[in-house]
C-alpha positions as CSV (number, residue, x, y, z in Angstrom):
1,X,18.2,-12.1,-29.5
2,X,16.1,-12.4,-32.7
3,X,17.7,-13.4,-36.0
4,X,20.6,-14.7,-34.2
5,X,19.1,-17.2,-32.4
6,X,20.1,-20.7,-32.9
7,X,17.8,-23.7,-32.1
8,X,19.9,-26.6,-31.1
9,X,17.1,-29.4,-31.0
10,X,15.3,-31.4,-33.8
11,X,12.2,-30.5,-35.6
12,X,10.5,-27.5,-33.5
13,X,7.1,-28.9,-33.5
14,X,8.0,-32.2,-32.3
15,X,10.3,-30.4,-29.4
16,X,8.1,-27.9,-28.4
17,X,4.8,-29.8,-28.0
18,X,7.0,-32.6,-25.8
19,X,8.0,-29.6,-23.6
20,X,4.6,-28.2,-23.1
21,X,2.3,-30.2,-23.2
22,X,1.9,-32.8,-26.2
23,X,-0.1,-35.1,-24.3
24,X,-3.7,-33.1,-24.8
25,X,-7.0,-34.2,-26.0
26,X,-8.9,-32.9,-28.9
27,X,-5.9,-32.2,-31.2
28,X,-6.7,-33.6,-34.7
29,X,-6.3,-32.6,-38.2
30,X,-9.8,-31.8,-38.6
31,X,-9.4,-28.2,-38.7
32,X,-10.4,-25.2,-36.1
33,X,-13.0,-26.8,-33.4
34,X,-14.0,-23.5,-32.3
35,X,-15.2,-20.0,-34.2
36,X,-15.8,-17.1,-33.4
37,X,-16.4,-13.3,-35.0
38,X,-19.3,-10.8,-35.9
39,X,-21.9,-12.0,-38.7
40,X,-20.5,-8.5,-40.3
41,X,-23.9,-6.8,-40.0
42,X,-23.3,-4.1,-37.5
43,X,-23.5,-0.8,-38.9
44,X,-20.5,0.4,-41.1
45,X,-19.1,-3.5,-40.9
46,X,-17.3,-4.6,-44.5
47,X,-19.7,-7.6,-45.4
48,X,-18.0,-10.9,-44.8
49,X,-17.3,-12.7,-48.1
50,X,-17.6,-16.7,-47.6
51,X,-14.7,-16.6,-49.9
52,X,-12.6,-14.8,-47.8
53,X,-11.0,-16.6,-44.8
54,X,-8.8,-16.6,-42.5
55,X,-7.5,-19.5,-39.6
56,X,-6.4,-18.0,-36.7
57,X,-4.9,-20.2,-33.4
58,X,-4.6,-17.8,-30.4
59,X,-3.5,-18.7,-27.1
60,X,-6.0,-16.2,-25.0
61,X,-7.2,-14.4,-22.9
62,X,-10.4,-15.5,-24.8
63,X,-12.2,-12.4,-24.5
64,X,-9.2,-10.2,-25.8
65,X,-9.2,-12.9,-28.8
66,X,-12.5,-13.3,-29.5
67,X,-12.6,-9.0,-29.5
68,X,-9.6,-9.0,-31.9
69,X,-11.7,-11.0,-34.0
70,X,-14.6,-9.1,-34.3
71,X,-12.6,-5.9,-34.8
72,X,-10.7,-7.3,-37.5
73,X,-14.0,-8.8,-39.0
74,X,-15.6,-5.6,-39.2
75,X,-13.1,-3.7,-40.9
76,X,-11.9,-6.3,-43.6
77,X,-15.0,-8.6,-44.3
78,X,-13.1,-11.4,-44.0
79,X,-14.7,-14.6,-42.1
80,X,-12.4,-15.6,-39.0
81,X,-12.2,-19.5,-37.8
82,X,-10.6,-19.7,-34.7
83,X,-8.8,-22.2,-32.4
84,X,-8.3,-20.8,-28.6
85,X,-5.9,-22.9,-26.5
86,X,-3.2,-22.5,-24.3
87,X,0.2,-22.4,-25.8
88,X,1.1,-26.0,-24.9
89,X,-2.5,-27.1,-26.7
90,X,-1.8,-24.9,-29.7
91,X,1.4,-26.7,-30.3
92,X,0.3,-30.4,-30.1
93,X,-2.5,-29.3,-32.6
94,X,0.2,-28.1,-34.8
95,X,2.1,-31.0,-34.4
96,X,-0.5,-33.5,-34.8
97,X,-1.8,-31.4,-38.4
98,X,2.3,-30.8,-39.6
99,X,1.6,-33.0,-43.3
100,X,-1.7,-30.3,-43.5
101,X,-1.1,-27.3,-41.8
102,X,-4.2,-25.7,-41.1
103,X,-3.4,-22.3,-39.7
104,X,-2.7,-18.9,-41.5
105,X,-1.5,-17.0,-38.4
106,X,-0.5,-18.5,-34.6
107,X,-0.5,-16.5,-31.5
108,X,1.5,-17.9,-28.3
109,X,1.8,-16.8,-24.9
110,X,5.6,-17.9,-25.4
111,X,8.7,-15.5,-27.2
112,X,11.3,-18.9,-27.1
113,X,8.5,-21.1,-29.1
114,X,7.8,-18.3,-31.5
115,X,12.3,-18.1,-31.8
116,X,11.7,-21.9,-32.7
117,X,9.4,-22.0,-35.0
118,X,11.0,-19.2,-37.2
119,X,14.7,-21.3,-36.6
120,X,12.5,-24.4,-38.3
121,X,11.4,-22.6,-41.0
122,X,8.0,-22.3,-40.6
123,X,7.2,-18.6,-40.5
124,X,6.4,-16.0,-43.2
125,X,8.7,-13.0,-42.9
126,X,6.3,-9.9,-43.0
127,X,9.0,-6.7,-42.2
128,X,6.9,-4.0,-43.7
129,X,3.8,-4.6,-41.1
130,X,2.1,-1.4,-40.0
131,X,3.5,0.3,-37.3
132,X,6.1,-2.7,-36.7
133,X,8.5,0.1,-35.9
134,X,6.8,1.2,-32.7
135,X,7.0,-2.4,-31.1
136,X,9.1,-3.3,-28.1
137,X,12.3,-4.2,-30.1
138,X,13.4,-6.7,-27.6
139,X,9.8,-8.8,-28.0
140,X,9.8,-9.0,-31.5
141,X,11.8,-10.2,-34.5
142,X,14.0,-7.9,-36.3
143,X,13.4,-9.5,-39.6
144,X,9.3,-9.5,-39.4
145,X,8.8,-13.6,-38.8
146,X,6.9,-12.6,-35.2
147,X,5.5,-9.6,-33.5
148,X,4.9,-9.4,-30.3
149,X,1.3,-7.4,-29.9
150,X,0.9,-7.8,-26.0
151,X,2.9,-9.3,-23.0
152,X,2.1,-10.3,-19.7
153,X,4.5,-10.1,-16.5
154,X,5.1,-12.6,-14.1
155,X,4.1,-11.8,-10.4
156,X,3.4,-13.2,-6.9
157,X,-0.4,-13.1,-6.6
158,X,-2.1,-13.2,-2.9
159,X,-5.3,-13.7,-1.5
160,X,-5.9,-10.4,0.3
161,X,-8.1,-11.9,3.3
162,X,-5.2,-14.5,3.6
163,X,-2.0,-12.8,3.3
164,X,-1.1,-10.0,5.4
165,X,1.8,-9.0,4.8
166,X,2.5,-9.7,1.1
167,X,5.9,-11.4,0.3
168,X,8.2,-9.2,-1.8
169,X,10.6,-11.4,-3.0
170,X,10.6,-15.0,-5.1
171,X,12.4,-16.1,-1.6
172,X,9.7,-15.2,0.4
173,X,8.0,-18.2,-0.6
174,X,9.7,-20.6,0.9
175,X,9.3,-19.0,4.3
176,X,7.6,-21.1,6.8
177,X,4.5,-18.6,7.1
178,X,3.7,-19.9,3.5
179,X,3.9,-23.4,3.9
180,X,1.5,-25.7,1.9
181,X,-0.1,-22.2,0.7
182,X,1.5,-21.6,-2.7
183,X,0.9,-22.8,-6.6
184,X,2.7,-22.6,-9.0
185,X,1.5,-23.5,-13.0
186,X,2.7,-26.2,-14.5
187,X,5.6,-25.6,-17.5
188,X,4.5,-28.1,-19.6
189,X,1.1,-26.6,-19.3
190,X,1.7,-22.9,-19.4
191,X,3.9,-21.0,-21.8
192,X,4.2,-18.0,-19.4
193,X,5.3,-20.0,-16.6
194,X,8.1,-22.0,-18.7
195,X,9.0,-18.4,-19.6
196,X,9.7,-17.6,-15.8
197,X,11.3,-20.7,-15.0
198,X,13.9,-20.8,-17.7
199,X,14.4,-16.7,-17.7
200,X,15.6,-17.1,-13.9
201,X,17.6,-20.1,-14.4
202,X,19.1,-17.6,-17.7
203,X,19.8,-15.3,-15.2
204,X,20.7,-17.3,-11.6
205,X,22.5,-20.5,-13.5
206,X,22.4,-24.0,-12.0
207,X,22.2,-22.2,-8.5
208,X,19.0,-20.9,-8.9
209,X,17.7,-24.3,-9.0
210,X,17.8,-23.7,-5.2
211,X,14.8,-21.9,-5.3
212,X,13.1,-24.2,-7.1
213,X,14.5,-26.6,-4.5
214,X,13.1,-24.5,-1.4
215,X,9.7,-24.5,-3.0
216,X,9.3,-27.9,-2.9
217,X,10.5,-28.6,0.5
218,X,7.9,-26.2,1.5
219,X,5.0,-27.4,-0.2
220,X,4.7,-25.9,-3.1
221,X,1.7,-27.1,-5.1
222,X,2.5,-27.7,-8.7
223,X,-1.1,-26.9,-10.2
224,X,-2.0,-26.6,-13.8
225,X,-2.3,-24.1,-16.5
226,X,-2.3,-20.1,-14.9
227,X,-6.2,-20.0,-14.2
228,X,-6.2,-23.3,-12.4
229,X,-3.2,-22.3,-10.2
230,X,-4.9,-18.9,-9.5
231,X,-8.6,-20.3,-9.0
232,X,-7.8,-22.0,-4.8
233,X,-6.3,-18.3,-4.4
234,X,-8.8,-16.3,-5.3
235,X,-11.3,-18.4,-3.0
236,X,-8.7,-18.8,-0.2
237,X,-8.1,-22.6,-0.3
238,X,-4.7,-21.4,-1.2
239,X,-2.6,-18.0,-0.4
240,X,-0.1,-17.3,-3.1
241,X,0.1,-18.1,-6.8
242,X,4.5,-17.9,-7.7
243,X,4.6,-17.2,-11.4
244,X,1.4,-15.5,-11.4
245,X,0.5,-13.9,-15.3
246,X,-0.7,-10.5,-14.1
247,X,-3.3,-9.6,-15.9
248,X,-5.7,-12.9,-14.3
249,X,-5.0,-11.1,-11.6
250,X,-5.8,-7.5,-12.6
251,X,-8.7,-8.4,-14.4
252,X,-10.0,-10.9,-11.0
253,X,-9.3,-7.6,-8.6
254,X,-11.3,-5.3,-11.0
255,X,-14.3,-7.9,-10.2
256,X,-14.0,-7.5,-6.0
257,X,-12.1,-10.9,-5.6
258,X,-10.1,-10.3,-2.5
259,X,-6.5,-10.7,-4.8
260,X,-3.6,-8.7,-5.7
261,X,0.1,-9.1,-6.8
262,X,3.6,-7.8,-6.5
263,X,6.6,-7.8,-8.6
264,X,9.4,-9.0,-6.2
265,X,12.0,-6.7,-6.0
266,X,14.8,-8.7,-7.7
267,X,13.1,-8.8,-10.7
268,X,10.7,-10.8,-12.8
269,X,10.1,-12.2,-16.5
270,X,8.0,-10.1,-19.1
271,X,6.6,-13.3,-21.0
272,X,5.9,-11.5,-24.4
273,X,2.8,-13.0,-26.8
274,X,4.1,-12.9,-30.3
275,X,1.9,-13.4,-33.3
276,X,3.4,-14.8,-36.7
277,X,2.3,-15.9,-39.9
278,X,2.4,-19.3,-41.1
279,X,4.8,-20.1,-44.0
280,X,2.0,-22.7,-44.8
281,X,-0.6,-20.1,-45.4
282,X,-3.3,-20.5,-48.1
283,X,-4.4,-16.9,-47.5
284,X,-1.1,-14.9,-47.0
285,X,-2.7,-11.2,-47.9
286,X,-5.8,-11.9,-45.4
287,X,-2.9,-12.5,-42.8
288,X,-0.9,-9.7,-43.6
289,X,-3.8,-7.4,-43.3
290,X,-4.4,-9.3,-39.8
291,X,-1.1,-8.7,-38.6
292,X,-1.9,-5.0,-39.7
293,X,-4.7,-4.8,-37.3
294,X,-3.0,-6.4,-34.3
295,X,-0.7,-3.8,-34.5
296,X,-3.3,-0.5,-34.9
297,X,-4.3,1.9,-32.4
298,X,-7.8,0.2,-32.3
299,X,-6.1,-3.5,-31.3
300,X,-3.7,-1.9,-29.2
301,X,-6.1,-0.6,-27.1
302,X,-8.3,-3.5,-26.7
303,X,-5.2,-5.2,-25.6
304,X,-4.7,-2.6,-23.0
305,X,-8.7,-3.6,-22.1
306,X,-7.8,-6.9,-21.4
307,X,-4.9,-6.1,-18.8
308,X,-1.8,-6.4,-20.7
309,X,0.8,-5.0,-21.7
310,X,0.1,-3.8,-24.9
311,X,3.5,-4.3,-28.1
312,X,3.8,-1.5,-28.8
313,X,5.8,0.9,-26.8
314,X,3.9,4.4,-27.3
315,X,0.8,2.9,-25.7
316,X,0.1,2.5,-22.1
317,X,-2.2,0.4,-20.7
318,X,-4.4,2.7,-17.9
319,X,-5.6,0.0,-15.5
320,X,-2.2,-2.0,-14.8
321,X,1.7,-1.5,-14.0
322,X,3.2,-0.5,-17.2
323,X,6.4,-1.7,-18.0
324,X,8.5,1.1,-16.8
325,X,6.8,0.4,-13.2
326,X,8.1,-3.4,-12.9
327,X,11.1,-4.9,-12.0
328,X,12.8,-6.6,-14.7
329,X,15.7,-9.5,-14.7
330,X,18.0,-9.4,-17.8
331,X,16.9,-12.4,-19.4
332,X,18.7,-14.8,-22.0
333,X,16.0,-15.7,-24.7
334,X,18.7,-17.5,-26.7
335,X,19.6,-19.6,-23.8
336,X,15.7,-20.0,-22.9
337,X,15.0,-21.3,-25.9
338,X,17.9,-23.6,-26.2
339,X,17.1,-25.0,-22.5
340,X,13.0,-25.0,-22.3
341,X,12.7,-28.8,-22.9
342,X,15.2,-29.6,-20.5
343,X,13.7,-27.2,-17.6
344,X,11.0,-28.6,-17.9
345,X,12.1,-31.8,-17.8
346,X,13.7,-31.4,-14.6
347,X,11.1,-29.3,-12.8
348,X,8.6,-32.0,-13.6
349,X,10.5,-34.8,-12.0
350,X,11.2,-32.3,-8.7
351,X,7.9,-31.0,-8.2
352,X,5.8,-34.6,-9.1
């Protein structure tokens, strides 16, 4: 999977932001439109240097990102500018600032996008990180260009005062008791949910198009990024979110929203969210050292606050399914990578 990986397409940039999502507002050169961090004054906070720097793009959960930040802030000093987006935005903003890169260190919600950019050259191999070793070895790169500090799963989330008895399988769906009651996110628009699409089709080959197929004829609502498919569920204008990332839906249960989800039982994607460091980087030690604090104890557990899974594999998240609880299919990254622009392609057409 990792340094073996071949990318078949042209330059990554241009490829990847065409299959998720190129087509987004607000994506100049200008530099990071949103910041965030501590003003370094809390008590036993290093004092942030205006000298020191760093550019950080991070495709969410906001909260986990903007706590990251702080945490990292506070320990090294170092003043944090932030872009938060969704994988497809974080790509186009890339794209569109390719003659002036801007960011030191990028974090997707998408392993095959992080496979392309390292294949284009555009990482900074970092193999001695702290604590590299104790990452999931199938998330991660082997030779230190990305490191996968968290990972979501993909589910079938259900309105609880709608659905009665819960579907267990990806089939289910296409039952006639869920007609015109399910969403499913958009690929161009979500990293995770290209990740599901083109890990089943890895798995199922040109027949599991079928399913895809099924959905449609049954009404299947193609309906955004992850939190717009989820919103209609949570206040019952819809039942069932396919492709669900599970920790919305951990985190919306926690608050009393009548939701839940299920892994079916055939299996489902584990959409990793690796974090690399820009070849391009003007302030390479700054993003070493941030690298080095996404993979602590102190990260790790915020990451486990925030509903994932966290990287690395000798911490368990308390308030979710850990990996050993779900169902997994035996993905093809290689082959999900090679094949993202054309899934989505395809899906597109069939579902609009």
């Amino acid at each position: 999977m990792k340094s073996k990986m071949k990318w078949t397409r042209g330059p990554v940039l241009s490829s990847l932001a065409l299959m998720i999502g190129l087509a987004v507002t607000g994506c100049g050169a200008a530099g990071p439109a949103a910041t965030t961090g501590t003003s370094g004054a809390e008590a036993g906070a290093a004092p942030v240097s205006a000298e020191k720097k760093l550019v950080v793009y991070s495709a969410g959960p906001e909260g986990l990102a903007k706590n990251l930040i702080a945490g990292y802030e506070q320990a090294s000093g170092v003043k944090v500018e932030m872009f938060q987006g969704t994988t497809g935005k974080i790509l186009a903003r890339m794209e569109a600032e390719k003659s002036n890169p801007v960011a030191d260190v990028v974090i997707l919600a998408s392993l095959p996008s992080a496979q392309g950019l390292k294949a284009d050259g555009l990482t900074m191999a970092y193999p001695e990180a702290a604590n590299a070793d104790k990452l999931n070895p199938d998330w991660s790169d082997a030779e230190g260009h990305y490191f996968s500090t968290s990972a979501s799963a993909l589910g079938i989330a259900y309105n609880t005062n709608e659905v009665k008895i819960p579907p267990t399988s990806w089939a289910d769906l296409s039952k006639p008791e869920f007609k015109d009651q399910v969403n499913i996110p958009d690929p161009s628009l979500s990293g995770s949910a290209l990740d599901f699409m083109t890990g089943y089709l890895s798995v199922k080959g040109e027949e599991g198009w079928t399913l895809f197929d099924d959905y449609k004829a049954n009404g299947v609502a193609l309906a955004g990024a992850n939190q717009e498919a989820l919103d209609p569920v949570i206040t019952g204008a819809k039942g069932v979110v396919a492709s669900a990332v599970d920790y919305m839906t951990y985190k919306a249960k926690d608050k009393g929203e009548p939701i839940d989800i299920i892994y079916p039982k055939e299996g489902t994607v584990i959409s990793p969210r690796p974090a690399m460091i820009m070849k391009s980087s003007q302030h390479v030690d700054e993003a070493k050292a941030f690298i080095d604090y996404l993979l602590s104890d102190e990260a790790q557990k915020l990451v486990g606050d925030a509903y994932l899974l966290p990287g690395r594999t000798d911490i368990h998240a308390e308030n979710r399914a850990n990996l050993d609880e779900i169902p997994v299919l035996a993905v093809d990254w290689n082959w999900m990578s090679e094949h993202g622009a054309d899934v989505t392609d395809r899906f597109l057409k069939l579902f609009k």
